[in-house]
C-alpha positions in Angstrom: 126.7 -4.6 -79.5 129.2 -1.8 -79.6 127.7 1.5 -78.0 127.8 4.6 -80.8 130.2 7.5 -79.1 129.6 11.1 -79.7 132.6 11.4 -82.1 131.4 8.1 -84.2 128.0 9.9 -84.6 129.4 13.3 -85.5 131.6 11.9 -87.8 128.7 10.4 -89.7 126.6 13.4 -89.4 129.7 14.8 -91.2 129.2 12.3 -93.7 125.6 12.7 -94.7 125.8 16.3 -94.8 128.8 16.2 -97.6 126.1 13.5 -98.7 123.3 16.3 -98.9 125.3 18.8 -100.1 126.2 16.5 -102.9 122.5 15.2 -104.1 121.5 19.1 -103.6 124.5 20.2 -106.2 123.8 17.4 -108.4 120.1 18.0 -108.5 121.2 21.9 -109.5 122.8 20.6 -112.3 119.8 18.4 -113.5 117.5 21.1 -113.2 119.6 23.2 -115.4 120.2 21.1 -117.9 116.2 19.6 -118.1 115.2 23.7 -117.9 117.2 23.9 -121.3 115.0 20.8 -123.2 111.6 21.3 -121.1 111.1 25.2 -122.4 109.6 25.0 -125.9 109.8 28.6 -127.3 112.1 29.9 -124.5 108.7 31.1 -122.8 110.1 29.6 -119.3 112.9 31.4 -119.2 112.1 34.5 -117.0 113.7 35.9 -114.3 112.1 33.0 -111.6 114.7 30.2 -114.1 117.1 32.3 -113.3 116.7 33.2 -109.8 116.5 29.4 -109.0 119.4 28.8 -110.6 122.1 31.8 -110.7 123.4 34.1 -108.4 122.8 37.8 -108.8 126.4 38.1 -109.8 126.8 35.1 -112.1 129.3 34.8 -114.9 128.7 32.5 -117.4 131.3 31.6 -121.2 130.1 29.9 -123.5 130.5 29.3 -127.2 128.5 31.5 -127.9 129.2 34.5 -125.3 129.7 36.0 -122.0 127.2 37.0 -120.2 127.7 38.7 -116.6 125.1 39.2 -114.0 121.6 38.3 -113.4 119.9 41.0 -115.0 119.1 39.6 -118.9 119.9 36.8 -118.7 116.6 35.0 -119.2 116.6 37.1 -121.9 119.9 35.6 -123.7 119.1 32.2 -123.0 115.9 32.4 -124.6 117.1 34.2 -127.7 119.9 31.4 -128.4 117.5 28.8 -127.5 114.8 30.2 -130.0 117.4 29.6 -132.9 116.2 25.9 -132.7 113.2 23.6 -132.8 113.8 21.5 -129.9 117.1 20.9 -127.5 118.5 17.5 -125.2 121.2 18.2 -122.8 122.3 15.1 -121.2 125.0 15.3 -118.3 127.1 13.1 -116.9 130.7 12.4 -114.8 129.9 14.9 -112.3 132.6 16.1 -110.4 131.6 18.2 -106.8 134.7 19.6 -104.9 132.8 20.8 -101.7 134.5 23.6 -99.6 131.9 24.7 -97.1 129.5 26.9 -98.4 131.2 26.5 -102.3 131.9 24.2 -104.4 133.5 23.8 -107.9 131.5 21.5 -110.7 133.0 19.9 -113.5 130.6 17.5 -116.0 130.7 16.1 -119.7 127.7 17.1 -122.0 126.3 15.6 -125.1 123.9 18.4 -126.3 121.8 18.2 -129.6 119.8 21.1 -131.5 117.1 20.3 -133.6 117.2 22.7 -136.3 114.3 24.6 -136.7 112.0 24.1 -140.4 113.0 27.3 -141.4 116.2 26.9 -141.1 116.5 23.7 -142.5 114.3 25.2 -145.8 116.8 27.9 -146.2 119.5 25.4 -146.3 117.4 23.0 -149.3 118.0 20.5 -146.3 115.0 18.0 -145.3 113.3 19.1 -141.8 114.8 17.4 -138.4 118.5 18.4 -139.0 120.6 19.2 -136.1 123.8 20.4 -134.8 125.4 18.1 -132.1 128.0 19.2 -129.7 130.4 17.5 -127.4 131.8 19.5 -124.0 132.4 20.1 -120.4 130.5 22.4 -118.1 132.7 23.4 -115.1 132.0 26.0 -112.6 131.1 27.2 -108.9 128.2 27.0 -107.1 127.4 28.8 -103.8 125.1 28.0 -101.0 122.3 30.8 -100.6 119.4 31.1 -98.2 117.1 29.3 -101.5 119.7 26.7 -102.1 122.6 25.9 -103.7 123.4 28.4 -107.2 125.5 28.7 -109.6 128.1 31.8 -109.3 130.5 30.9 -112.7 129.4 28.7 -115.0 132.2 28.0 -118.2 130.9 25.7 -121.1 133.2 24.5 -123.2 132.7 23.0 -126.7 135.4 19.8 -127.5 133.8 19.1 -130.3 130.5 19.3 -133.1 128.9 17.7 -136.0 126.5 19.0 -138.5 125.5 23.0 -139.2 125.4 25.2 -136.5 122.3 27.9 -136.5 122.2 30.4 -139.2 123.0 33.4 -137.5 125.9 33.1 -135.1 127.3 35.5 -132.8 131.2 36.6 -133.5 132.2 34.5 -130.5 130.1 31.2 -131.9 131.8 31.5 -135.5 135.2 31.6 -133.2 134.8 29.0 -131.5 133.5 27.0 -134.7 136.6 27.8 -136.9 138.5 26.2 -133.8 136.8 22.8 -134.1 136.8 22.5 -137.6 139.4 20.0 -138.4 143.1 21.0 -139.8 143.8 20.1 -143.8 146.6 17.9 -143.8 
């Protein structure tokens, strides 16, 4: 039996930490995306969501906005979540670049929106519709004292199908108008 040296154990405490770091980032990501489809109502979103997942100075795009610091931000997520009946984010190919206390995240996203009755009524549409959308989440997290956070989070929209909500901010209708496919 070969004896372990120091460097041969450092090395592979090395290894396990980047291993850590990884399942700690990844599990971020999870609870993100779950805290989207586990909230009916929005009533969860409150300032403990987002201090257990953002920084105080986090950025976030989307298709539907930017939004920059802490401060409302429950408040925004549960006003464009409340535009539908039920939500399911699913994540996947998640890319970690560690660099000590940072990281960048990149990951694909299939996310659907059940269309609430209402809006489905005003549309003479049967209940249950919903608007799907295809995209990538990338971003930078940060290691606080609580964990790791999210500092920038960019969502980007590749593609959709169906209706999107009734009322859409300026920047949703943008972004809409961009993934509508070209007349020949």
């Amino acid at each position: 039996m070969t004896a372990v040296t120091t460097t041969d154990a450092l090395a592979l405490q090395q290894q396990v930490a980047v291993l850590v770091d990884r399942a700690e980032i990844t599990g971020l990501i999870d609870r993100y995306l779950l805290s989207l489809d586990t909230l009916p109502g929005g009533d969860g979103f409150d300032d403990d969501w987002a201090r257990g997942l953002f920084t105080e100075d986090i950025v976030i795009t989307s298709p539907v906005g930017k939004h920059r610091g802490i401060d409302g931000l429950a408040e925004s997520e549960r006003a464009t979540m409340a535009k539908f009946e039920r939500t399911q984010h699913l994540g996947s190919n998640y890319l970690i670049d560690l660099d000590g206390d940072r990281a960048t995240v990149r990951w694909n996203a299939l996310m659907t929106h059940v269309h609430l009755a209402v809006t489905q009524a005003a549309r003479g549409a049967e209940p249950g519709g919903h608007f799907d959308v295809g995209g990538t989440f990338t971003g930078e997290v940060v290691r606080s004292v609580d964990g790791w956070r999210f500092r920038r989070l960019d969502v980007r929209a590749v593609w959709t199908t169906g209706q999107g909500p009734l009322v859409l901010t300026p920047k949703a209708e943008e972004t809409l108008r961009e993934l509508e496919p070209q007349a020949a």
